[in-house]
N, C-alpha and C positions, 0 to 999 in steps of 0.2 A: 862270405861264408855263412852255413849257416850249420849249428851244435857241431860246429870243426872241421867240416865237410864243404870243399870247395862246391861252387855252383859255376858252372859252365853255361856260352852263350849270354853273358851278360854285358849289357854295351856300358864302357867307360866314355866319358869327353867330358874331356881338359877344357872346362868353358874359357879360362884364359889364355892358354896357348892355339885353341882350336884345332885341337889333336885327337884322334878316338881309335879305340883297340876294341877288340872284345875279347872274352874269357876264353881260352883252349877248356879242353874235355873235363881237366883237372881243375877249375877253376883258378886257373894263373894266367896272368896277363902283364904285359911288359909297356910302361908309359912312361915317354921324357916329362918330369916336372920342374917345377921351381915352387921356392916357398912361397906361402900363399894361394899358390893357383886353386882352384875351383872345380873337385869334381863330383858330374851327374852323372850317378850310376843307375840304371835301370834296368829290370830284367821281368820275362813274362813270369805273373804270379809274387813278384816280391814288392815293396813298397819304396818307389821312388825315393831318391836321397840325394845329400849334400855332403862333400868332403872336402872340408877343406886341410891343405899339405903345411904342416906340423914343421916347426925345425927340426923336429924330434924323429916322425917322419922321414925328412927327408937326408939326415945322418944316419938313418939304420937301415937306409937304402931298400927297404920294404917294410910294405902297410900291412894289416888284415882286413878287411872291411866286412861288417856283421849286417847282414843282411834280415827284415823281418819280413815275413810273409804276408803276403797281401789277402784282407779277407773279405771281399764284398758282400755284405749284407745287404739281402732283399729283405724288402717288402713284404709283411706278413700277408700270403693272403687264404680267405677262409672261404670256402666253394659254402653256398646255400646253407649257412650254419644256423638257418630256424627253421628248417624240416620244411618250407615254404608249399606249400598244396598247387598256389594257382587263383585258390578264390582268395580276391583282393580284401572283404572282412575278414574272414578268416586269420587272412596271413597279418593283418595289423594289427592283432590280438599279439601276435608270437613275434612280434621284432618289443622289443623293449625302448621305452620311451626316448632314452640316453644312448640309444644304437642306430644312428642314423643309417639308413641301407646306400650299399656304395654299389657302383657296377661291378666290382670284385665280388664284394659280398654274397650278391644277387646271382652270380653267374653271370652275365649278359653278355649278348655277344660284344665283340669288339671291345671289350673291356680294356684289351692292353694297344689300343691301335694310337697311331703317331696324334699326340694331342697340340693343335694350328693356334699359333701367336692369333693375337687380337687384329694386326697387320693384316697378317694370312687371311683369317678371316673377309674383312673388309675389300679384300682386294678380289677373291673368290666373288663376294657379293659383287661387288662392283662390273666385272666382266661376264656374268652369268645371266640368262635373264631367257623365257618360254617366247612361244610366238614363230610367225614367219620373220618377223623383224623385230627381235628383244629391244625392248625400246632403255633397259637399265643401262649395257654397253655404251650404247650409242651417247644416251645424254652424258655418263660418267667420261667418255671420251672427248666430249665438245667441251665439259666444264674443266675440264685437266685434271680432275679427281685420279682417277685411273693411274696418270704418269706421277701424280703426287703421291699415290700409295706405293708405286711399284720403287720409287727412290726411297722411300722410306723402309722400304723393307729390304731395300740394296743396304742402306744405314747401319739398321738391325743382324743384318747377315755379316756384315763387316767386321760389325762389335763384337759378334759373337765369335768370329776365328780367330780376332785377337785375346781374346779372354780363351780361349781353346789352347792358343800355343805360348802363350805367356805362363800358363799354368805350369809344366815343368822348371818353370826358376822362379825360387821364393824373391819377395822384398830384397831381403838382405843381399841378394845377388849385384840389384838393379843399385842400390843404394852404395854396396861397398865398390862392389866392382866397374859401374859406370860412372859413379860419383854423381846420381841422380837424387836431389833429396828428398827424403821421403814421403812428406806432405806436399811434392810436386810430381809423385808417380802417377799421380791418374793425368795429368796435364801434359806427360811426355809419353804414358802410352797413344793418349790421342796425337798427338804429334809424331810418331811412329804411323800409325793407322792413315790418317792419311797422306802418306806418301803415294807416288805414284808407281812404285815398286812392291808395296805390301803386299798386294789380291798373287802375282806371283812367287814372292818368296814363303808367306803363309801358305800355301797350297803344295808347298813343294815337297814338304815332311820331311825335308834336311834338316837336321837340328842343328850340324853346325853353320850352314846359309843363314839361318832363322837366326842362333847368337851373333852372328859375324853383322845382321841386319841391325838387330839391337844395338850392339857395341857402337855399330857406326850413326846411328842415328841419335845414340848417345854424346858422342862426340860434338853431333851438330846443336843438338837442344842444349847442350852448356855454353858453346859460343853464341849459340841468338840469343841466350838467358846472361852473358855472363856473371857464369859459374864459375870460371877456370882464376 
C-alpha cells in the first residue's frame, strides 16, 4: 500500500514455501503462509522488500504491507558550464583550477557510451591487430594469451550474474533461512557459482528457480561443511 491506497501488479514470493501471487487491480492478494516464512515483494517503481510472517500476522489472517517509492537519482550532469570558445588558452583560463573537465562536463561525444572492464580491454587488444596478416592475433594465439583472457573474463561474467541475482535477498535471508553462516557467505556463494547448473538457472529470471537453486545448494554446502 501506499498513503492507504492499494498498489496493483505487484509480485509477492513466499521465499520459504516457494509460492508467488500478484496483486489484483485493488491491490489485494491471496497467499498460503506459515510463521516465519519470507516475503519478497517487489513492484515497478517501488523499493524492493522483506516481510517476514508475524504470529501476529498470521492470527489476524491479514497483513498491510507499506510500500516506499523507489527514487533513482542520477548523476548530476552539467553541459559546457564554462561558456567553453574552442580556443584551448582561452578555455583554460575559465575552467577553475579545483574543476577538473569530465566528458560530461565538456559535452563530448560519447560521453554516456558502455565503459569495457580492464579484461575487455586486453582481450580487444589482444585479437585485433592492421596488416594483410596482424601479426598481434596470431602471436597472442600461439602463446595461449588470447584463451587465458577469454576464460578470464568467462570468470568475471559469472561473478557478475551472481552478484546480479543474489541481490534481491538480503544476508539475513541466506543466514536465517539457509542456516549459511554469515562470515562463510562469500564462500558458499562461490560454491553456488560454480555449479554446473548456475550459467542456466541465473539466466532464467525465475526468481522462484533461482531461490529453490540457493536453498538447494544450501543444503549441500552445510553437509560438505558440516554444519547441520
Amino acid at each position: 500500500m501506499e498513503n492507504g491506497e492499494g498498489i496493483p501488479d505487484v509480485h509477492i514470493l513466499n521465499l520459504s514455501a516457494r509460492t508467488a501471487t500478484i496483486t489484483n487491480a485493488d491491490g489485494v492478494f491471496r497467499l498460503e503462509v506459515s510463521q516465519g516464512d519470507t516475503l519478497m515483494i517487489s513492484a515497478v517503481r517501488y523499493m524492493r522488500m522483506m516481510w517476514v510472517i508475524s504470529p501476529e500476522a498470521l492470527e489476524a489472517g491479514e497483513i498491510e504491507i507499506p510500500l516506499q517509492p523507489f527514487v533513482n537519482e542520477l548523476d548530476e550532469v552539467v553541459v559546457s558550464p564554462y561558456a567553453l570558445t574552442g580556443d584551448l588558452a582561452e578555455d583554460l583560463t575559465r575552467i577553475p583550477e579545483n574543476k577538473a573537465p569530465t566528458s560530461y562536463s565538456l559535452n563530448l561525444p560519447n560521453a554516456t557510451a558502455r565503459k569495457y572492464t580492464p579484461t575487455e580491454n586486453r582481450l580487444h587488444e589482444a585479437t585485433t591487430g592492421g596488416g594483410l596478416l596482424p601479426l598481434n592475433p596470431l602471436l597472442n594465439a600461439i602463446t595461449g594469451r588470447t584463451k587465458r583472457l577469454k576464460k578470464q573474463l568467462a570468470v568475471e561474467h559469472r561473478f557478475a550474474k551472481l552478484m546480479e541475482i543474489r541481490q534481491p535477498f538480503a544476508d539475513s535471508v541466506f543466514v536465517d533461512q539457509l542456516g549459511i553462516p554469515e562470515e562463510r557467505l562469500s564462500d558458499y556463494l562461490y560454491f553456488c557459482e560454480v555449479d554446473s547448473l548456475f550459467t542456466d538457472v541465473a539466466y532464467s529470471g525465475d526468481q522462484l528457480r533461482i531461490w529453490a537453486f540457493f536453498r538447494r545448494k544450501g543444503e549441500e554446502y552445510r553437509k560438505n561443511n558440516d554444519l547441520d
